[in-house]
C-alpha positions in Angstrom: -22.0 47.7 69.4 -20.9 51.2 70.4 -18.6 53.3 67.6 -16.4 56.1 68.1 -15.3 58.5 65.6 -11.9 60.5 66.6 -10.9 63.3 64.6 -7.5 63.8 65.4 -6.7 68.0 65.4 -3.8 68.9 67.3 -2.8 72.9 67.3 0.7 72.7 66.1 1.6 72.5 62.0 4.9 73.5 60.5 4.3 73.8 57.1 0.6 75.2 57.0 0.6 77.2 59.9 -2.9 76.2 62.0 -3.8 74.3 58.9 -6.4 72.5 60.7 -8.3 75.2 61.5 -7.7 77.1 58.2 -10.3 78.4 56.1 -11.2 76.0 53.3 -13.7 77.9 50.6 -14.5 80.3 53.4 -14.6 77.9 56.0 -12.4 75.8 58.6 -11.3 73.0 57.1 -12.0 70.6 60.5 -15.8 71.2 59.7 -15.9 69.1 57.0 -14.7 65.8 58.5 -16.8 67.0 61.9 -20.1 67.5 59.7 -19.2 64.0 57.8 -19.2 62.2 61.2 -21.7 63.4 62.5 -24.3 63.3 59.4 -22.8 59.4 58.8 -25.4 58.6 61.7 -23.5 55.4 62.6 -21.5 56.8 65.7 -22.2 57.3 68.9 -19.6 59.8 69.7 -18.1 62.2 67.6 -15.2 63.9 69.8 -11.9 65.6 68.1 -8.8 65.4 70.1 -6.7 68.4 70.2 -4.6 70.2 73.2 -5.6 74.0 71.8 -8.4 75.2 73.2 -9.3 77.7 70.2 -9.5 74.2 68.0 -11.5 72.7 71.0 -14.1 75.3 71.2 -14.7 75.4 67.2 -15.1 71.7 67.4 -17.9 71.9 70.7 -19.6 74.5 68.5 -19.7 72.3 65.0 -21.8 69.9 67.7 -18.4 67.7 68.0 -17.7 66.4 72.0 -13.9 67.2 73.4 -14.1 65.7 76.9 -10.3 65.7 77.5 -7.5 67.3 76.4 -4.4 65.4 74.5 -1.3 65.0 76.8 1.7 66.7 75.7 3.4 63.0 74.6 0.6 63.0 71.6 1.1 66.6 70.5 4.4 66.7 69.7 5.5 66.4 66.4 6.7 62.6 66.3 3.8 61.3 67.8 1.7 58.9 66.0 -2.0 58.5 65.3 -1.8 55.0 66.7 -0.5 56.8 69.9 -3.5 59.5 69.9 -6.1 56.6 69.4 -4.4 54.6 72.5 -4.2 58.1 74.3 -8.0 58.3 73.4 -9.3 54.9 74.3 -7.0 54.8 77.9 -8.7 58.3 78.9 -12.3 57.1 77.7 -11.6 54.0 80.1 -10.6 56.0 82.8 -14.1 57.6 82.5 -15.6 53.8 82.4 -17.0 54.3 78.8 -15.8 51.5 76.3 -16.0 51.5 72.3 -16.0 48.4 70.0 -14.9 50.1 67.1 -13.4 54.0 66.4 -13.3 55.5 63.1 -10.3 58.2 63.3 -10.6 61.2 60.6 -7.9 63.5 59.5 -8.7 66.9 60.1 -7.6 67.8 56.6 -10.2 65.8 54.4 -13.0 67.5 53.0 -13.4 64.7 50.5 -14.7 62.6 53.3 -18.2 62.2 53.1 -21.1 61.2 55.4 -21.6 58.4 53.0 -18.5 57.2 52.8 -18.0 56.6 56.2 -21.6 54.9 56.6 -20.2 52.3 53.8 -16.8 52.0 55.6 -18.2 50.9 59.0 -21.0 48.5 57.4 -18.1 47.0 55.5 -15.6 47.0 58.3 -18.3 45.1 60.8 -19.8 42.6 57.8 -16.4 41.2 57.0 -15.3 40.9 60.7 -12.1 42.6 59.8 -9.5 44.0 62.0 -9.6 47.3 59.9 -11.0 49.5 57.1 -8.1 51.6 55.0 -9.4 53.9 51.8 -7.2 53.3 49.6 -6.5 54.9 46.0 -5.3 53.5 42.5 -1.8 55.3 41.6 -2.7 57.1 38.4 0.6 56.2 36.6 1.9 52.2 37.0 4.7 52.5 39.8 6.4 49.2 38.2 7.8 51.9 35.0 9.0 54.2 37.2 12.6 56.2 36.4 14.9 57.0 38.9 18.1 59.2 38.7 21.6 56.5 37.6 24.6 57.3 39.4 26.3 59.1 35.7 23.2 61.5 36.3 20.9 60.1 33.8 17.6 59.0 34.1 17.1 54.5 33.8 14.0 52.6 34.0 13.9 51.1 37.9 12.4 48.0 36.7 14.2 47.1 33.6 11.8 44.2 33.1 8.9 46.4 32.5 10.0 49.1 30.1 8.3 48.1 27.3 5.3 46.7 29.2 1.5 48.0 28.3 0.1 49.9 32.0 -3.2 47.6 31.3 -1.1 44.5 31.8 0.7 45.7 34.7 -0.8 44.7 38.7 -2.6 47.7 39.7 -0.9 49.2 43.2 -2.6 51.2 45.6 -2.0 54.0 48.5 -3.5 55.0 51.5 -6.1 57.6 50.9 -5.3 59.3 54.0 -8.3 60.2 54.9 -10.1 58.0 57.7 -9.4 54.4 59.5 -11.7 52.2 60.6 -10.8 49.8 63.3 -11.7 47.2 65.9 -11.1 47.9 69.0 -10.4 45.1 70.6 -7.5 44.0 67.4 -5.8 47.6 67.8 -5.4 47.5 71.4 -3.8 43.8 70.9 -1.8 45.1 67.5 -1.7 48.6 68.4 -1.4 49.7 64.6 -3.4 51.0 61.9 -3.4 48.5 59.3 -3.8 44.7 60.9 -3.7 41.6 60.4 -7.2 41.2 58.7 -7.7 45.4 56.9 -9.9 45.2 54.1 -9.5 48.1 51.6 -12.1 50.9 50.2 -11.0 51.8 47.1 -12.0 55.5 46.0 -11.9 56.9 42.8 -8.8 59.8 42.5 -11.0 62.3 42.2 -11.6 62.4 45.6 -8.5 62.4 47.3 -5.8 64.6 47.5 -2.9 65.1 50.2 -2.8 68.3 51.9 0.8 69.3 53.3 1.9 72.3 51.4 0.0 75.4 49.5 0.0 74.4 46.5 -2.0 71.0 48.0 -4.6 72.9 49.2 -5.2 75.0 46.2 -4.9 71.9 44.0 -7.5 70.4 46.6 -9.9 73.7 47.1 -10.3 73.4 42.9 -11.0 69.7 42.8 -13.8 70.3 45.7 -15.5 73.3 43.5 -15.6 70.7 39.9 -16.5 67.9 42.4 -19.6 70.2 44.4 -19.4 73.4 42.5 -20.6 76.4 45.0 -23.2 74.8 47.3 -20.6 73.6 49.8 -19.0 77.0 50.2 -19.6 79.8 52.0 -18.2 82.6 53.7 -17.4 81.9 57.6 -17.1 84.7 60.0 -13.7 85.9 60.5 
């Protein structure tokens, strides 16, 4: 069995400028999911895709591999991961290496952990599942949600479960967006993410948090200091 972990970095970002690369309690935030990978011990490539070469070099130095260079059809903005991860394997081929499974890894998830993706993968291959997907509990029930009435006032959106206790309510989850773990062979035939057969990861809220705006990545920076305190951060060389 041969595994492949993708972290997928391009250069571009509109609303954190070169937020992959930005420094996250002193240092660049692809590091983290870089380091994870590579400490997990259960891949045999670690390689970040990216077409900027400033994020290219950082990643060869963190001990990451980037033997090609993402096409300009995979680092626009409306390209997909599923497209990077095709884009990845097709180029791999090219060079006659095949994978069995790949693990792709936001860029932007320090919460990821070593051990996290060792227990992802051993899950992933003993349940001979198309797919792995961490997922996370919403904090509040979805099902008493309010939305805005046409008069402008506020209604329940599920009339039905107003008055309902949250502990009697169907817990719903959301993609942790942080990592995917897939077969190969299923994603080249279903060329998605989350197949036929995924089998969730569920991970407590504490470690997960979306990063697309500032106020994310403060929110995020203070939930990785209560999670690790200071031993995790340190200053990186600007």
């Amino acid at each position: 069995m041969k595994t492949l972990a993708v972290i997928t970095a391009r250069g571009g970002s509109k609303r954190i400028p070169r937020k992959n690369i930005k420094l996250f309690l002193g240092k660049p935030i692809l590091l983290y999911s870089i380091q994870a990978a590579l400490d997990a011990g259960v891949f045999d490539e670690v390689m970040v895709s990216t077409e900027d070469e400033e994020i290219a070099e950082l990643a060869r130095d963190a001990g990451a591999k980037v033997p090609f260079f993402r096409s300009s059809d995979t680092a626009n903005d409306y390209a997909t991961t599923a497209d990077v991860l095709l884009e990845v394997l097709e180029q791999y081929g090219e060079m006659g290496v095949q994978f069995d499974y790949i693990c792709c890894i936001y860029p932007t998830a320090p919460f990821v952990s070593a051990e996290r993706l060792k227990e992802a993968m051993e899950k992933l291959t003993a349940q001979e599942a198309d797919a792995l997907l961490p997922v996370v509990r919403f904090s509040f029930p979805p099902q008493r949600s309010v939305v805005m009435g046409e008069d402008g006032f506020l209604q329940f959106k599920w009339q039905e479960y107003m008055l309902a206790r949250s502990q009697d309510l169907e817990p719903f989850y959301h993609d942790a967006g942080q990592f995917y773990c897939l077969k190969v062979d299923s994603f080249l035939a279903q060329k998605k993410l989350v197949m036929a057969k995924t089998v969730p990861m569920e991970l407590p809220e504490s470690e997960v948090q979306d990063i697309d705006t500032e106020e994310d990545w403060r929110i995020a920076e203070a939930k990785y200091k209560a999670l690790y305190g200071g031993n995790d951060v340190f200053s990186w060389p600007e």
